[in-house]
KEKE-688941 format. One record per residue (C-alpha): residue number from 1; residue in one letter; x, y, z. Coordinates in steps of 0.05 Angstrom, whole numbers, plus 32768, in hexadecimal, padded with zeros to 4 digits. Each point is the difference from the previous one (the first is absolute). Example, Ala and Ser with C-alpha at 12.3 -4.5 7.8 and 13.67 -1.06 7.14 Angstrom:
BEGIN
(node 1 'a' (80F6 7FA6 809C)),
(node 2 's' (801B 8045 7FF3)),
//
This chain:
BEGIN
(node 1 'x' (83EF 7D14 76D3)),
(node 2 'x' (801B 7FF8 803F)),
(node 3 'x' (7FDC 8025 803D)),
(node 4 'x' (8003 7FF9 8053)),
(node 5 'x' (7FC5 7FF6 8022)),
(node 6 'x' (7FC5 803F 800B)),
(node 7 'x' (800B 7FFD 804F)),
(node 8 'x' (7FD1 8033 800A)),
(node 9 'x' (7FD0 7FD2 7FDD)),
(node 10 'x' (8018 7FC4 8020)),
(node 11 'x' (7FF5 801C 804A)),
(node 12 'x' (7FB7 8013 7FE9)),
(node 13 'x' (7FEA 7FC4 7FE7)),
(node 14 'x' (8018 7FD8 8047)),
(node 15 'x' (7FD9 803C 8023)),
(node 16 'x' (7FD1 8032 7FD9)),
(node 17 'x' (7FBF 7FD4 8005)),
(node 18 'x' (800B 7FE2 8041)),
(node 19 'x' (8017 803F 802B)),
(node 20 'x' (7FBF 801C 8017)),
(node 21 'x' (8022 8053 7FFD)),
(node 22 'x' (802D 800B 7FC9)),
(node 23 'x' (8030 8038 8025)),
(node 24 'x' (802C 8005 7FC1)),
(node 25 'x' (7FBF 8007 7FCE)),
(node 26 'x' (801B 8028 7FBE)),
(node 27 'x' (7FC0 8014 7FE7)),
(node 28 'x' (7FC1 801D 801B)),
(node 29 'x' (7FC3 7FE4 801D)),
(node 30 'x' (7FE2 7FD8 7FB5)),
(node 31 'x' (7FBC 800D 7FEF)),
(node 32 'x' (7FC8 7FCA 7FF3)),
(node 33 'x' (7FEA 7FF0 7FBD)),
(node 34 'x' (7FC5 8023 801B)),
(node 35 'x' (8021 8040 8018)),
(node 36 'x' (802E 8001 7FC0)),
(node 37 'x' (7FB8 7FF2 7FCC)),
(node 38 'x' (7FE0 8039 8027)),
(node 39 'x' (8034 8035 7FDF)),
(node 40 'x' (7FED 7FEC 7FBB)),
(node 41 'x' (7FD5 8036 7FCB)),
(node 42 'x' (7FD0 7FE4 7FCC)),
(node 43 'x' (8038 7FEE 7FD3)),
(node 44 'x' (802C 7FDB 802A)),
(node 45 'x' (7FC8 7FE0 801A)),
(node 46 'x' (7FE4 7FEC 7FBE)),
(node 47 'x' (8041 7FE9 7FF1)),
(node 48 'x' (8002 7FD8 8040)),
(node 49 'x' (7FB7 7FDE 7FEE)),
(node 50 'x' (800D 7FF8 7FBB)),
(node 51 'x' (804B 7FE3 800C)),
(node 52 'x' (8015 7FC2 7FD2)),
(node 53 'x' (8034 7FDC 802B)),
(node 54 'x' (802F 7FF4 7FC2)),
(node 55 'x' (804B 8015 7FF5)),
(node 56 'x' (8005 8049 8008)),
(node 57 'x' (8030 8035 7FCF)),
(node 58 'x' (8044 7FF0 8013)),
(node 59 'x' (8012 8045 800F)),
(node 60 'x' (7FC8 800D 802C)),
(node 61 'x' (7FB1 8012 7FF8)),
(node 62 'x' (8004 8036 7FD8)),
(node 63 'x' (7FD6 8034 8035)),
(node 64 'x' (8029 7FE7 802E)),
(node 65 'x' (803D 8013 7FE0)),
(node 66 'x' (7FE4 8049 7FF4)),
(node 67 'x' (7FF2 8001 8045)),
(node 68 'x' (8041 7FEF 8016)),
(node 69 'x' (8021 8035 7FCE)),
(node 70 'x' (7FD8 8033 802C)),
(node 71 'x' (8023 7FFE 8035)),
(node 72 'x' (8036 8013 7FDC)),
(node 73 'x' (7FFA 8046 7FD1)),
(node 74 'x' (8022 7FF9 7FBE)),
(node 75 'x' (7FF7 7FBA 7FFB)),
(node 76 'x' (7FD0 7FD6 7FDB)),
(node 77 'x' (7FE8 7FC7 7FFE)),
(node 78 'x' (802E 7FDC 7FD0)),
(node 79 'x' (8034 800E 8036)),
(node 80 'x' (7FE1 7FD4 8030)),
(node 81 'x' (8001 7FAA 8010)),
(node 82 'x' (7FD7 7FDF 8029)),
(node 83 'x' (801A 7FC9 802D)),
(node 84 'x' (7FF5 7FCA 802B)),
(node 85 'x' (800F 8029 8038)),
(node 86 'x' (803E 8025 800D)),
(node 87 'x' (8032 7FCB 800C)),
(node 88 'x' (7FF5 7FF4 7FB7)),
(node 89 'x' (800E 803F 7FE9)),
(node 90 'x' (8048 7FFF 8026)),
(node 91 'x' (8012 7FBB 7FE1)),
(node 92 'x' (7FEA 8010 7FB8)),
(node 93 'x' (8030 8042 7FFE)),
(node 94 'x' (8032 7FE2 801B)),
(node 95 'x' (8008 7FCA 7FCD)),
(node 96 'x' (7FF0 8033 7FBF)),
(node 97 'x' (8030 802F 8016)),
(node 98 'x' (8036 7FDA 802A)),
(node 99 'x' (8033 7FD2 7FE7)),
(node 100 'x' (8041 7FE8 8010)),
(node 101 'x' (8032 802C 800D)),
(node 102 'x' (7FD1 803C 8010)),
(node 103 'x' (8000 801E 8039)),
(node 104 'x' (7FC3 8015 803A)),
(node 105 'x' (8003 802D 802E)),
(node 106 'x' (7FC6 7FF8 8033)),
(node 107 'x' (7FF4 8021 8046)),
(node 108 'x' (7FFD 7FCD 803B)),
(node 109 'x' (7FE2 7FE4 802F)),
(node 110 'x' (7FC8 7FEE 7FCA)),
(node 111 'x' (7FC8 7FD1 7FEA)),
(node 112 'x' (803C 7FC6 7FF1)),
(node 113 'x' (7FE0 7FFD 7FB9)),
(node 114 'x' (801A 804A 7FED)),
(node 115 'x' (8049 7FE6 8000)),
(node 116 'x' (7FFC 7FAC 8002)),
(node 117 'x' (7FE4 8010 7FB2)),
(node 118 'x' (8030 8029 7FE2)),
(node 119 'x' (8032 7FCA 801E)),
(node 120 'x' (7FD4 7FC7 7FE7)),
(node 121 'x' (8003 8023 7FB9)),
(node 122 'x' (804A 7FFB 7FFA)),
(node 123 'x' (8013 8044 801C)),
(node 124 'x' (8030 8016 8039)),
(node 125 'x' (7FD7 802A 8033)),
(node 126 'x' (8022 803E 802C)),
(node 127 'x' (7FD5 8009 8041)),
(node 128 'x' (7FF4 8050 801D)),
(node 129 'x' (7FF0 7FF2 8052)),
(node 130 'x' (7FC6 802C 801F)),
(node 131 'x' (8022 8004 8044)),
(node 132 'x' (7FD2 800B 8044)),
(node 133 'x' (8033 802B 8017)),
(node 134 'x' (7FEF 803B 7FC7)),
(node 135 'x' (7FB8 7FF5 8009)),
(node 136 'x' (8000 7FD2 7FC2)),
(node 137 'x' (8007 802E 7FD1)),
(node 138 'x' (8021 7FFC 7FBC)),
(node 139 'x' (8045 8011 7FF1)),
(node 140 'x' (7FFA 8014 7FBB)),
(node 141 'x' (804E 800D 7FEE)),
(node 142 'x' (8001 7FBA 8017)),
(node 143 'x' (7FD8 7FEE 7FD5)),
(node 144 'x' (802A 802B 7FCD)),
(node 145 'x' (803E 7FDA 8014)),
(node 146 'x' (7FF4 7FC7 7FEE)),
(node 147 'x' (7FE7 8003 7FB9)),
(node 148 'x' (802F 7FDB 7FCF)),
(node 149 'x' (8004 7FFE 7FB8)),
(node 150 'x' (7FDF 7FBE 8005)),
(node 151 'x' (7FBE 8020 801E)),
(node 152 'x' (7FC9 7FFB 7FE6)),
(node 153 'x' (7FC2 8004 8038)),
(node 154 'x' (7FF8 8024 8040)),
(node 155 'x' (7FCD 7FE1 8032)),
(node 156 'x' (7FE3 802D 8032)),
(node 157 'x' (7FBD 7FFA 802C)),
(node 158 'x' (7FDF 803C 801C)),
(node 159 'x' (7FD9 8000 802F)),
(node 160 'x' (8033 7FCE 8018)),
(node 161 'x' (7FF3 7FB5 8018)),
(node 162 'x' (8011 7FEA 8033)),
(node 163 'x' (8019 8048 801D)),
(node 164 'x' (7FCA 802D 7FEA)),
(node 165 'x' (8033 802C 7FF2)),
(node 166 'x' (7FE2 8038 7FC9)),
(node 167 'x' (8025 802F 7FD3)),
(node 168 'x' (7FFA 804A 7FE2)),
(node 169 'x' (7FF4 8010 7FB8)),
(node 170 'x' (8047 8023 7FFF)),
(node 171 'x' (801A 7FB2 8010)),
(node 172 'x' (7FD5 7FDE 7FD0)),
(node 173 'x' (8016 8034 7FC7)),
(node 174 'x' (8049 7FF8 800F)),
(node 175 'x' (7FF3 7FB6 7FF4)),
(node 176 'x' (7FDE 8006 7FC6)),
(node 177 'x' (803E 802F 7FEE)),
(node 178 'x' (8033 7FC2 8015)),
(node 179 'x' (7FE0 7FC8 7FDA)),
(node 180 'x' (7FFC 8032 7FC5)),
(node 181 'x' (8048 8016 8001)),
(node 182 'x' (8012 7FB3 8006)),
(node 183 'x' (7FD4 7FE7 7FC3)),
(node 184 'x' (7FD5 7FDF 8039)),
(node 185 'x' (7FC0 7FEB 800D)),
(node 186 'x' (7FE0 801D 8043)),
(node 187 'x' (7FD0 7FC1 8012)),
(node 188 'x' (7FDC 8024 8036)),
(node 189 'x' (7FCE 7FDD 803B)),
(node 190 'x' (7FD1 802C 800B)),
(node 191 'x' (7FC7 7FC8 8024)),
(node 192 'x' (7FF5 8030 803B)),
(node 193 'x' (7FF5 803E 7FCD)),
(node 194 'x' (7FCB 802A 8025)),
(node 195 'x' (800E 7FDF 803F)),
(node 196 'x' (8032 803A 8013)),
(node 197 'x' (7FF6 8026 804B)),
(node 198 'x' (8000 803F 7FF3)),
(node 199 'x' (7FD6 8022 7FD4)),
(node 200 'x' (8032 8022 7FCC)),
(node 201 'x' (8025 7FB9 7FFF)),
(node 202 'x' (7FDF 7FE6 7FC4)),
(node 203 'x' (8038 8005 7FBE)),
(node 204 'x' (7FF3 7FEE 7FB5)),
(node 205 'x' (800D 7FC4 7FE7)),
(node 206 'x' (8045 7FEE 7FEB)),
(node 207 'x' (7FE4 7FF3 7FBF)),
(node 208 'x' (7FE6 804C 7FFB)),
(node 209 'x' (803E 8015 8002)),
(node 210 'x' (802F 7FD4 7FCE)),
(node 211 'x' (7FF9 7FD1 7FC4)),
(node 212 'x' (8034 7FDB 8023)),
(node 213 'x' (7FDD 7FF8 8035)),
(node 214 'x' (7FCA 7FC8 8019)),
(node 215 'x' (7FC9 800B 8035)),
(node 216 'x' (7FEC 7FC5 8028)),
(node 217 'x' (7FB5 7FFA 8021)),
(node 218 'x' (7FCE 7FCA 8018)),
(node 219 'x' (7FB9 7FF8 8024)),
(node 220 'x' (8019 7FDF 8034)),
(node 221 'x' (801E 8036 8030)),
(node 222 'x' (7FD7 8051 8006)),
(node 223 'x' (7FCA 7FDB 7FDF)),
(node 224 'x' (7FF5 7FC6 802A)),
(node 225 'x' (7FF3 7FC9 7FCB)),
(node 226 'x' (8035 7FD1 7FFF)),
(node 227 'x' (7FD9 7FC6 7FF1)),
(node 228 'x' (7FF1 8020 7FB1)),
(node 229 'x' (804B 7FF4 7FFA)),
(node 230 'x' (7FFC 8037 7FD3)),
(node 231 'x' (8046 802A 7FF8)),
(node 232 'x' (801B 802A 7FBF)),
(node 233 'x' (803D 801E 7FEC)),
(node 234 'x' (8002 804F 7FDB)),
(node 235 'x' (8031 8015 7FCC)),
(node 236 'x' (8008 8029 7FCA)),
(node 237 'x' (802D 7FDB 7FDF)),
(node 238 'x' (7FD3 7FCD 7FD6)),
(node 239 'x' (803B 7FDF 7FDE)),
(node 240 'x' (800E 7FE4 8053)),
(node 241 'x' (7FBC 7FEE 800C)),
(node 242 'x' (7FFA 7FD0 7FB9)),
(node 243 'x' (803C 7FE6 801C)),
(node 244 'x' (7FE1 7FF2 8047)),
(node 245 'x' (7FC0 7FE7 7FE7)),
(node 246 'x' (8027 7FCC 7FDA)),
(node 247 'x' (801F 7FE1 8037)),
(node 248 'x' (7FB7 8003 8027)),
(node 249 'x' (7FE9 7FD4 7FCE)),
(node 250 'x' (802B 7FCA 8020)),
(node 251 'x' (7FE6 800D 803E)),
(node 252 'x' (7FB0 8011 8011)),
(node 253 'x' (7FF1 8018 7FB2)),
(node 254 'x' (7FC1 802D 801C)),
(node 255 'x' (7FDF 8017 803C)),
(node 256 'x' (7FC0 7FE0 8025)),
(node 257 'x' (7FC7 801C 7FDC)),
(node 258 'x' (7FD7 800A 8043)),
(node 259 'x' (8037 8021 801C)),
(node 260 'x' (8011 8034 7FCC)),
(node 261 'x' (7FB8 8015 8008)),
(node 262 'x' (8001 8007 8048)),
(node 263 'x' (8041 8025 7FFF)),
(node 264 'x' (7FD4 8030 7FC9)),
(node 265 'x' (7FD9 800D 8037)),
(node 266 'x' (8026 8012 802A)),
(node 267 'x' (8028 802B 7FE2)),
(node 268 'x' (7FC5 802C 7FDC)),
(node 269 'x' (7FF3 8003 8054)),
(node 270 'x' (804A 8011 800F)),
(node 271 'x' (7FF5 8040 802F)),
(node 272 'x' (7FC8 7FE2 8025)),
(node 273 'x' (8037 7FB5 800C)),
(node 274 'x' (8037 802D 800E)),
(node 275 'x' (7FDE 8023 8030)),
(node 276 'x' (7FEC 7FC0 8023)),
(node 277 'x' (8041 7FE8 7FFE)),
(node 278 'x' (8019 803D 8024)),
(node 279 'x' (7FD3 8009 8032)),
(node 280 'x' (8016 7FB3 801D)),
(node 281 'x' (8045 8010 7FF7)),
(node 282 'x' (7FF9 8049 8021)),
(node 283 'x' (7FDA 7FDF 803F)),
(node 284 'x' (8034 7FCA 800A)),
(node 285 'x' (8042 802C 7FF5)),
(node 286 'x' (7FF4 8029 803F)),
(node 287 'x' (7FF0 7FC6 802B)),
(node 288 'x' (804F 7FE0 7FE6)),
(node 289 'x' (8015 803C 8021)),
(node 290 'x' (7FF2 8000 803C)),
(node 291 'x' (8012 7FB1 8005)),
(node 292 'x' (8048 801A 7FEF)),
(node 293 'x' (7FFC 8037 8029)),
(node 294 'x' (7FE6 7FD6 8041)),
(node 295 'x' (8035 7FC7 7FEE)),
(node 296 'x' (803C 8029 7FED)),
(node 297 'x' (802D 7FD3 802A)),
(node 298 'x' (7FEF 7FC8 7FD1)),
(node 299 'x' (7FF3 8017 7FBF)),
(node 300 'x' (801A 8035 7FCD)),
(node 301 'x' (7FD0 8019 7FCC)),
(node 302 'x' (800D 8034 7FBE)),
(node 303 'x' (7FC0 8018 7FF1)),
(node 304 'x' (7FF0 7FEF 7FB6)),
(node 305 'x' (7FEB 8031 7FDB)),
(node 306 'x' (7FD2 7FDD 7FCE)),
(node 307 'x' (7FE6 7FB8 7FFC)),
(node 308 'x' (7FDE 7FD1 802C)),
(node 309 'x' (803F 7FE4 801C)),
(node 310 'x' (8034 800F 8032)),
(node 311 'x' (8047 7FDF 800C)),
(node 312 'x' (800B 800D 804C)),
(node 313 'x' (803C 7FE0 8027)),
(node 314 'x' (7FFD 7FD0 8042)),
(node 315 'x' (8036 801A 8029)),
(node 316 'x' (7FE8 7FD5 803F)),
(node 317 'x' (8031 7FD0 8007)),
(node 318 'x' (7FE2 7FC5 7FD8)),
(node 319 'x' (800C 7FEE 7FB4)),
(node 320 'x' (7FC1 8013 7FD4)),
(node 321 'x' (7FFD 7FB7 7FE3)),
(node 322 'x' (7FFA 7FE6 804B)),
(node 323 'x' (7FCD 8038 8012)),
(node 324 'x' (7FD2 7FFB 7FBE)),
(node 325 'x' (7FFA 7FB5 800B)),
(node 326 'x' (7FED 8008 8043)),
(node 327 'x' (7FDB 803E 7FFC)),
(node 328 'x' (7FCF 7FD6 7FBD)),
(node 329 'x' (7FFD 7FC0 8033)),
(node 330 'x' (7FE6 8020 803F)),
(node 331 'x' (7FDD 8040 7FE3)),
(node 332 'x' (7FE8 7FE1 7FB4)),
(node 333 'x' (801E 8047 7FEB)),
(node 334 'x' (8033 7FFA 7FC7)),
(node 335 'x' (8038 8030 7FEF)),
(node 336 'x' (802E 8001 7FD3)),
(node 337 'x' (8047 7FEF 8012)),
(node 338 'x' (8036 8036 7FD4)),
(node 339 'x' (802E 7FB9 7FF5)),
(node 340 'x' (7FCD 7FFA 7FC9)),
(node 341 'x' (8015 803B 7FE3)),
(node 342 'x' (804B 7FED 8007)),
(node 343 'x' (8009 8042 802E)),
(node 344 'x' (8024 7FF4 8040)),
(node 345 'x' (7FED 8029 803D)),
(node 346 'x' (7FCE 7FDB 8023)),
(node 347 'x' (7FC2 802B 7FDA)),
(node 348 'x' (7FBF 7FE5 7FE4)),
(node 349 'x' (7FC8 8010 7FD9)),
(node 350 'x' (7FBD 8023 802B)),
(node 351 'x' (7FC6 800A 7FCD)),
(node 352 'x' (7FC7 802B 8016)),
(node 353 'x' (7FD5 7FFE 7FC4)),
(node 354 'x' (7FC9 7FCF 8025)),
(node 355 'x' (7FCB 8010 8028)),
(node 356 'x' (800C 7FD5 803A)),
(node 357 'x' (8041 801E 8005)),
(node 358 'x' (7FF1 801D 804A)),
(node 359 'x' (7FF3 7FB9 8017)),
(node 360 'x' (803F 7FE7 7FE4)),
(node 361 'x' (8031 8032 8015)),
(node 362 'x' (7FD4 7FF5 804C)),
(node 363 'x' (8018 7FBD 7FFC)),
(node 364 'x' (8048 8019 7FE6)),
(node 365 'x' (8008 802A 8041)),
(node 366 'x' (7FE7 7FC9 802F)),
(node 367 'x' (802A 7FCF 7FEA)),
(node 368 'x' (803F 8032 7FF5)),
(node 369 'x' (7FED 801E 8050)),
(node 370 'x' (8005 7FAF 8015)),
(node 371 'x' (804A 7FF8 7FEA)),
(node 372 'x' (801D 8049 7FFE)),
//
């Protein structure tokens, strides 16, 4: 296997634990062991007492999985695995069900692992560009365009990273109708499920809606627990999922044990961490725009539409690399640079998931009001 460098990855572990505000954060504010032990009922939290720290099911804690299935109507628990966290998830489909001379298609910019696997595992990959100038949204005859006899998965993410970018359930179903007509799997991100802004923004799972199709979730984003590393895939086709699971067992082989009890937790909690989740996110969002607003000489910002992220542009005249750099150095706040994401443009990634948020972007704007 042959594979580039995560520079996403890379440029967080020079920065993420040294940079005092984390401008670019993906996920929302964590809870504390204590915070996240407080959601549990009697059983989880007999479970959590009683909790032999052996090797867990390889498919996942079998509550866990049930719980997962929930989310999704029609599905069951046999159609769920458990992972070390998303990113394990993405690199376990990609080598069951990609091979050389398959083809991807996957919608960019993305997390680099949604299209640097499908390469790793032998196959040629066609990007579909999310362009500022349309509002980053999804041009789904693109998308149509370039299928090829040779495809065989579709990657999309929605709510989007970096771009926040969100689509409608008319979208999503002529997706699921594009992958189907091609003899495709739909591999479908959906970490920021739940996460949308408006209120009627919230769409089924991909895997509600197609055998062929896979949905993608993890603890780590809405429900602020990315230190369970706890991710899953849904799908209704089991035959996929056997096939999946036996690659995992070359990688992690099972999930933490305390982990998959915590993320039980939470989940049997899920309105009461969503609504958390939202509430941060819906206190930050409005403050982003007036920053834009008040700075519109400098910066250019799409309003996402779901997700903790944004992907505004520097249009000062100053490269993004130059002004992140300077910007972590003199402020200790740390964005995200869009070079990471390959995309050209001079953007970068604002997160606004955090509560200390208000202080960071402060600092943003004085240093920003210093040079522009």
């Amino acid at each position: 296997m042959q594979i580039r460098p995560f520079a996403l990855e890379r440029y967080f572990a020079d920065h993420e634990f040294t940079a005092p505000y984390l401008l670019c954060a993906s996920d929302v504010e964590p809870y504390t062991l204590a915070e996240a032990l407080a959601l549990a009922d009697d059983e989880t939290r007999a479970l959590w007492d009683g909790l032999s720290l052996g090797y867990t099911e390889t498919a996942g804690l079998p509550a866990l999985r049930s719980e997962i299935a929930a989310l999704y109507p029609g599905l069951e628990a046999q159609d769920v695995l458990v992972f070390g966290g998303a990113e394990e998830g993405i690199f376990t489909f990609a080598h069951a069900a990609l091979g050389r001379g398959d083809h991807a298609i996957v919608v960019t910019p993305a997390y680099q692992s949604l299209h640097e696997l499908a390469r790793s595992a032998g196959a040629t990959v066609t990007t579909v560009e999310l362009e500022h100038e349309r509002g980053w949204a999804l041009d789904v005859d693109a998308v149509r365009r370039a299928v090829s006899r040779e495809t065989r998965a579709i990657v999309v993410n929605f709510p989007h990273n970096p771009t926040g970018a969100h689509i409608d359930r008319a979208t999503l179903e002529e997706l699921v109708e594009i992958a189907e007509e091609a003899g495709a799997h739909l591999f479908s991100d959906e970490v920021y499920r739940w996460l949308e802004h408006s209120p009627d923004g919230l769409l089924p799972g991909a895997a509600e809606l197609s055998p062929r199709a896979l949905s993608l979730g993890v603890m780590s984003k809405t429900f602020a627990l990315p230190g369970l590393r706890i991710g899953w895939l849904a799908c209704r086709d089991r035959d996929l999922l056997d096939a999946i699971a036996k690659v995992r067992d070359y990688t992690t082989i099972c999930a933490s044990a305390p982990s998959e009890v915590l993320a039980l937790m939470a989940l049997r909690r899920r309105d009461d961490v969503v609504a958390r989740s939202r509430a941060i996110v819906a206190a930050n969002l409005p403050l982003l725009d007036d920053f834009f607003a008040r700075s519109e000489g400098s910066f250019e910002w799409a309003r996402p539409g779901g997700a903790a992220i944004g992907f505004p542009r520097l249009v000062a005249d100053a490269a993004i690399e130059d002004f992140a750099r300077e910007l972590v150095d003199e402020e200790g706040v740390l964005i995200l640079p869009g070079s990471i994401y390959e995309h050209p443009g001079n953007h970068f990634r604002i997160g606004f998931g955090r509560r200390n948020m208000p202080e960071a972007l402060a600092r943003l704007e004085r240093f920003a009001s210093a040079r522009f």
